[in-house]
LOTIVO-570280 format. One record per residue: x, y, z of N, C-alpha, C, O in turn; residue in three letters. Coordinates in Angstrom, 3 decimals, padded with zeros to 6 digits, m for minus. Layout:
// residues N
     n_east    n_north       n_up    ca_east   ca_north      ca_up     c_east    c_north       c_up     o_east    o_north       o_up   code
          X          Y          Z          X          Y          Z          X          Y          Z          X          Y          Z    ALA
...
END
This chain:
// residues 82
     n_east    n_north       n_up    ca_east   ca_north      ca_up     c_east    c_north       c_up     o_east    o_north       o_up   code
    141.942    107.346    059.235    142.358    108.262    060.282    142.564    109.647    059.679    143.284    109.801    058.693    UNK
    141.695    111.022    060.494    142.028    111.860    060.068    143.052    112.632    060.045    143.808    112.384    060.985    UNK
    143.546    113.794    059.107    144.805    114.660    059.302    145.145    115.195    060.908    146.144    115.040    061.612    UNK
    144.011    115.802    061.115    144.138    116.681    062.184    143.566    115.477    063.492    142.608    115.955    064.099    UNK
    143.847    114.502    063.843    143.995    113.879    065.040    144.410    113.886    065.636    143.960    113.439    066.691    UNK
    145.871    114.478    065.537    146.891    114.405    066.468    146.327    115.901    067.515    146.913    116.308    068.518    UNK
    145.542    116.264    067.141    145.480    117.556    067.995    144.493    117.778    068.949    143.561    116.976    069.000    UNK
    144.535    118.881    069.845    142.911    118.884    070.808    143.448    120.124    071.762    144.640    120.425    071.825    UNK
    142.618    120.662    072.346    141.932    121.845    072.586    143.450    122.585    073.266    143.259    123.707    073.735    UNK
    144.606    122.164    073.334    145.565    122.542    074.217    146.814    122.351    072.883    147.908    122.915    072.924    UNK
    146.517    121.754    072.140    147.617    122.122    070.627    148.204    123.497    070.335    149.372    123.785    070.593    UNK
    147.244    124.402    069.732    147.382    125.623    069.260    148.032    126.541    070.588    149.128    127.092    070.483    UNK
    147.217    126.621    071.816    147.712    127.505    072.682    148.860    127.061    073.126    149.481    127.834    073.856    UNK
    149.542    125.555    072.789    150.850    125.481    073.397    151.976    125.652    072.775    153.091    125.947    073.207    UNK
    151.374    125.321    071.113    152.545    126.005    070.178    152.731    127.912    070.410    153.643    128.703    070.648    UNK
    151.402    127.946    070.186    151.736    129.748    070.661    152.488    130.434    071.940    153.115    131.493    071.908    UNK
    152.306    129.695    072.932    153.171    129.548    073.884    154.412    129.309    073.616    155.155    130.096    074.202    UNK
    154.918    128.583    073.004    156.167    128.320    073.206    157.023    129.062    071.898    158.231    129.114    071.665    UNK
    155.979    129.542    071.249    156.358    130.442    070.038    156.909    131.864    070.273    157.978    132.375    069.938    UNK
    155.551    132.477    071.147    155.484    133.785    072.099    157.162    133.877    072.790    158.049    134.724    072.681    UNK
    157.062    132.523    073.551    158.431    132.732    075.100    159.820    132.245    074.130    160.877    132.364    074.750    UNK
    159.935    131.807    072.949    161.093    131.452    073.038    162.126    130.829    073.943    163.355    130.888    073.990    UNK
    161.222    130.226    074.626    162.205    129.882    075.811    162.016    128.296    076.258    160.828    127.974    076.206    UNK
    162.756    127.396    076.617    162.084    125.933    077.199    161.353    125.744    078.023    161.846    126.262    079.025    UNK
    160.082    125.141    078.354    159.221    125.100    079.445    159.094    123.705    079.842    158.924    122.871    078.953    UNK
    159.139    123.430    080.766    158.192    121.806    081.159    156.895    121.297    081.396    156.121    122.162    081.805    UNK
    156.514    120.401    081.294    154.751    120.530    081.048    153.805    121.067    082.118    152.617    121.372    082.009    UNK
    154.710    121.117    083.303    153.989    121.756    084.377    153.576    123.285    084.298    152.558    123.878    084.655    UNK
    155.242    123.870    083.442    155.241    125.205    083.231    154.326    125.731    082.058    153.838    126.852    081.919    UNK
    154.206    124.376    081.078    153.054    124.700    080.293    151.702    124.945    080.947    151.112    126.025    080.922    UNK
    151.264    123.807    081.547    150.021    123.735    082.144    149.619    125.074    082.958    148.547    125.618    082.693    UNK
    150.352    125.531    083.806    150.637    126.571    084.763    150.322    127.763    084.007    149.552    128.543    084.565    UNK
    150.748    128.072    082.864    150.672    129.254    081.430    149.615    129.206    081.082    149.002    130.267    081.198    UNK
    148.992    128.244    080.603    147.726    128.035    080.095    146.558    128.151    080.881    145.431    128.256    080.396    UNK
    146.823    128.132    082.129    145.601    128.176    083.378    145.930    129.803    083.340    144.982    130.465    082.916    UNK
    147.034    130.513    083.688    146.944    132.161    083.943    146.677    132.754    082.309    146.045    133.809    082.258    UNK
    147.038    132.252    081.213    146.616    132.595    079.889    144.970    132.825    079.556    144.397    133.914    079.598    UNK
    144.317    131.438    079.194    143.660    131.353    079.193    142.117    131.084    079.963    142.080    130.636    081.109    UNK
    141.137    131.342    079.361    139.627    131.789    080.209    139.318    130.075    080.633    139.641    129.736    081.772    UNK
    138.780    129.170    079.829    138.989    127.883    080.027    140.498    127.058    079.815    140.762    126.632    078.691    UNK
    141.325    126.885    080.782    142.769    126.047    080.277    142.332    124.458    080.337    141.608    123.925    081.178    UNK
    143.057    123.788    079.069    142.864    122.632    079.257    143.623    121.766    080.589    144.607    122.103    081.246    UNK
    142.788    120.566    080.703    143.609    119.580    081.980    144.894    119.332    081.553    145.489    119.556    080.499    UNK
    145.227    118.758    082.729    146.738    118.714    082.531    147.212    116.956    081.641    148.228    116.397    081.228    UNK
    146.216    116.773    081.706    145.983    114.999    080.846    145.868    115.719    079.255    146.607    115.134    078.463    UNK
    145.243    116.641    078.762    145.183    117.186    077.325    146.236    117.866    077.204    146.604    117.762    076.034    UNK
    147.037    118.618    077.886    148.355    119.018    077.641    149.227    117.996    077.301    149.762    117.867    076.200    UNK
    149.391    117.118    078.466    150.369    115.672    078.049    149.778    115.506    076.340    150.551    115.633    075.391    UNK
    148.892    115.328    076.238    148.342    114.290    074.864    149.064    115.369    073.547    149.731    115.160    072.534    UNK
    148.434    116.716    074.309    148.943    117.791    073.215    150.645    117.850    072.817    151.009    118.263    071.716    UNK
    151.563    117.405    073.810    152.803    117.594    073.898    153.409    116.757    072.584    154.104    116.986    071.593    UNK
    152.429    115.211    073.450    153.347    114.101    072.165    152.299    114.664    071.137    152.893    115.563    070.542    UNK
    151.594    114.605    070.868    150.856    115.091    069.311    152.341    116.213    068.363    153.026    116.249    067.340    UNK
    152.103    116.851    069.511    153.291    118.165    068.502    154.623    117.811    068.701    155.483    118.266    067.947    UNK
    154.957    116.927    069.775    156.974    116.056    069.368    156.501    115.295    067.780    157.046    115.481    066.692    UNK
    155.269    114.371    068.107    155.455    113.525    066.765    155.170    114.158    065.392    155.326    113.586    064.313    UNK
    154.841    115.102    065.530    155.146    115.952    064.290    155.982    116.795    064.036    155.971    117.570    063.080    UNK
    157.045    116.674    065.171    158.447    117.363    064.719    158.399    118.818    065.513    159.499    119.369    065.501    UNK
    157.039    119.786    066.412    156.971    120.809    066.166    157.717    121.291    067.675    158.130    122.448    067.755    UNK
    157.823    120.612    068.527    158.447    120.628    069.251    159.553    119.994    069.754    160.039    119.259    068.895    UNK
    160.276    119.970    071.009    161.802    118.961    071.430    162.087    119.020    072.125    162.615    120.101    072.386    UNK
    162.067    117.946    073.211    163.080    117.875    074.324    163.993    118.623    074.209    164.471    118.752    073.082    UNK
    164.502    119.304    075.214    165.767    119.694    075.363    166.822    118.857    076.213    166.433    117.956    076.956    UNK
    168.368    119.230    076.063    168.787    118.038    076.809    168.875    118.554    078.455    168.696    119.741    078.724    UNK
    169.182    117.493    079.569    169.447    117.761    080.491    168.502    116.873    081.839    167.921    115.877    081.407    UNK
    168.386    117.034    082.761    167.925    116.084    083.739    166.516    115.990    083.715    165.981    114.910    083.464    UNK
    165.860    117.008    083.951    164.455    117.521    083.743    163.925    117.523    082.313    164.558    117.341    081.273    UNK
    162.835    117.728    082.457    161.643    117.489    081.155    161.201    118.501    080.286    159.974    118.591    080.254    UNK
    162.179    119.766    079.144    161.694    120.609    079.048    161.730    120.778    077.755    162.712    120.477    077.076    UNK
    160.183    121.498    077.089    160.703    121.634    075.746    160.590    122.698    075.123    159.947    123.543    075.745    UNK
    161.021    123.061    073.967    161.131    123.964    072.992    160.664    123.571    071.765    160.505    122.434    071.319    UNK
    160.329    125.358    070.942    159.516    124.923    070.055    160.779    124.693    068.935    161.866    125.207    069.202    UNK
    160.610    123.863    067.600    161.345    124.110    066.481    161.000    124.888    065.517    160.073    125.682    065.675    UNK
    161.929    124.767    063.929    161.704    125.468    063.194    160.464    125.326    062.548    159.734    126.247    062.183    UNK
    160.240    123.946    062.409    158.918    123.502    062.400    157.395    123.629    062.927    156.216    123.532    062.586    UNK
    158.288    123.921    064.032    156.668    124.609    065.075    155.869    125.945    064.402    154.726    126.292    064.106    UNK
    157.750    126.630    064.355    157.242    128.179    064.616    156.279    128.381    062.622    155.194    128.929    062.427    UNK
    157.244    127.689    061.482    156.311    127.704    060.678    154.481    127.466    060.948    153.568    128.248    060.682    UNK
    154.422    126.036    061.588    153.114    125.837    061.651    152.075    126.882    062.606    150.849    126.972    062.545    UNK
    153.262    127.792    063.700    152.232    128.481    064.413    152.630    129.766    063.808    152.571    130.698    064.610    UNK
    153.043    130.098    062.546    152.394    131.389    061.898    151.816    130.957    060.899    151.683    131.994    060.249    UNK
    151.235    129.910    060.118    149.797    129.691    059.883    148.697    130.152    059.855    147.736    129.441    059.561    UNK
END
């Protein structure tokens, strides 16, 4: 299995996203960003995939509370100035 598996076409623009806003988003609010962001945005099925790819590598996190929202970590923001 390769290094870079965990990733796909909605990885990079969502760490940068959430790098850019500093702020918590939910995957809708991701998806929603990425359609007015970008020229092709990925589906909203490659966002999901992209989400857990970057929790299981630490680069992102739930935040707490009722709803579904996350933020990037310290971890993220290293990997998205890369």
């Amino acid at each position: 299995m390769g290094s870079e598996e965990w990733k796909n076409s909605a990885t990079d623009p969502i760490i940068n996203l959430l790098s850019e806003s500093d702020v918590a988003i939910s995957p809708g609010g991701i998806t929603a960003n990425l359609e007015y962001k970008l020229e092709r945005p990925p589906s909203r099925s490659t966002v999901t995939r992209a989400i857990r790819g970057l929790r299981n590598k630490g680069y992102i996190e739930k935040i707490d509370g009722s709803k579904t929202y996350y933020m990037i970590t310290d971890a993220g923001r290293e990997y998205a100035n890369k």
